[in-house]
C-alpha positions in Angstrom: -69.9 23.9 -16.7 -71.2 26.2 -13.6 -69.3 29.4 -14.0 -69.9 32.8 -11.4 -71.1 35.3 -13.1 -68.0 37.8 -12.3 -65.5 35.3 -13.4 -62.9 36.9 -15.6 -63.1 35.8 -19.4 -66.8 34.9 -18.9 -68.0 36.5 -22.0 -65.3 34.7 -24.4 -66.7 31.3 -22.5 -70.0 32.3 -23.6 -69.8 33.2 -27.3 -66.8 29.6 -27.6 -68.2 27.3 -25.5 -66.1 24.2 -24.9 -67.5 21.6 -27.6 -70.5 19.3 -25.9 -70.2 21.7 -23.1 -74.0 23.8 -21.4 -72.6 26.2 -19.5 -74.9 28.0 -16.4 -73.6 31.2 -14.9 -74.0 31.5 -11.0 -75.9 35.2 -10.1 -73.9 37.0 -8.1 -76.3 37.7 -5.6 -77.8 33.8 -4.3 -75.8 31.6 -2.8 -73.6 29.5 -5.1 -73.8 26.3 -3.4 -77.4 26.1 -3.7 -77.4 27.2 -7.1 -75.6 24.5 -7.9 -78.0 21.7 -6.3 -80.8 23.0 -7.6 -79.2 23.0 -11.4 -77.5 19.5 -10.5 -81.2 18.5 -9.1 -83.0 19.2 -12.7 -80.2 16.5 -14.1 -79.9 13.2 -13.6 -76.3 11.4 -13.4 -74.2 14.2 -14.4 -70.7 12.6 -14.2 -68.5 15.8 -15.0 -68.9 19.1 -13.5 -66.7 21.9 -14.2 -66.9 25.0 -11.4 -65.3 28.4 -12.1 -64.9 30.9 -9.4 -64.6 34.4 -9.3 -62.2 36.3 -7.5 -62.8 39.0 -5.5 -61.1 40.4 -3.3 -58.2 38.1 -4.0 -60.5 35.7 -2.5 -62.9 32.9 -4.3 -66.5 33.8 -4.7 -69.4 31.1 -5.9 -72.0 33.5 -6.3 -72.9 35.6 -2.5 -70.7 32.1 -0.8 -66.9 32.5 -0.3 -64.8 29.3 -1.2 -63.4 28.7 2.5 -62.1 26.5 4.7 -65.2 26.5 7.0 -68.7 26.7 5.3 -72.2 27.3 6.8 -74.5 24.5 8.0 -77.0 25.2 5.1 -74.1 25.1 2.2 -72.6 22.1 3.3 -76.5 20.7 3.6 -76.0 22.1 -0.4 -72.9 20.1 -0.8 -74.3 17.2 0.5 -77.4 17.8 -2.4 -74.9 17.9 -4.8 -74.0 13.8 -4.3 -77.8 13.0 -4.8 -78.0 14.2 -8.4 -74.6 13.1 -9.5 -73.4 9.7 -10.8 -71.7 7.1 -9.0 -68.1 8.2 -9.4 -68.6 11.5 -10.9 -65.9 13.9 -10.9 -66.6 17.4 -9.8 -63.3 20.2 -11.1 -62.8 23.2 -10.0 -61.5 25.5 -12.0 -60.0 28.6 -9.7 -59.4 32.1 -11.4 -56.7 34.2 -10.7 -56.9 37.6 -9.2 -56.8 40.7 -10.9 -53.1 42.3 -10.6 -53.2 44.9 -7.7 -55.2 42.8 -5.9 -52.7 40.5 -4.7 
């Protein structure tokens, strides 16, 4: 599980992992795409990924990338990484996070 490092309940994920679950948190501060291939690159045929976001803003953060529509040349290059290191039918889940009331 790849979770952003702002993501709310982050620490309770932390101490209780899910059981047979590593979890990696995403630094706020590189871009959360890449971070991703490079931790997908040090496996090899990871079948299930889980991906929490953080919201901020009201909007959903993968460390420095938003989640949008429309992503830059070098994080879709990222995305396209991803499929390398992952197994033949391997399901990638997002898992979104809701915003923080007031910031609706």
């Amino acid at each position: 599980m790849v979770v952003d490092s702002r993501a709310q309940g982050i620490h309770e994920l932390l101490v209780n992992p899910p059981a047979n679950t590593q979890i990696r948190v995403l630094d706020a501060d590189r871009d959360g795409y890449q971070q991703i291939a490079e931790i997908l690159q040090d496996r090899d045929n990871t079948a299930d990924v889980h991906i929490m976001s953080a919201s901020v803003g009201g909007k959903p953060w993968l460390g420095s990338s938003q989640i949008a529509e429309h992503i830059s040349a070098e994080d879709s290059e990222a995305l396209s990484d991803w499929g390398n290191d992952l197994a033949k039918g391997a399901k990638i889940t997002f898992h979104g996070e809701k915003p923080p009331v007031g910031n609706n």
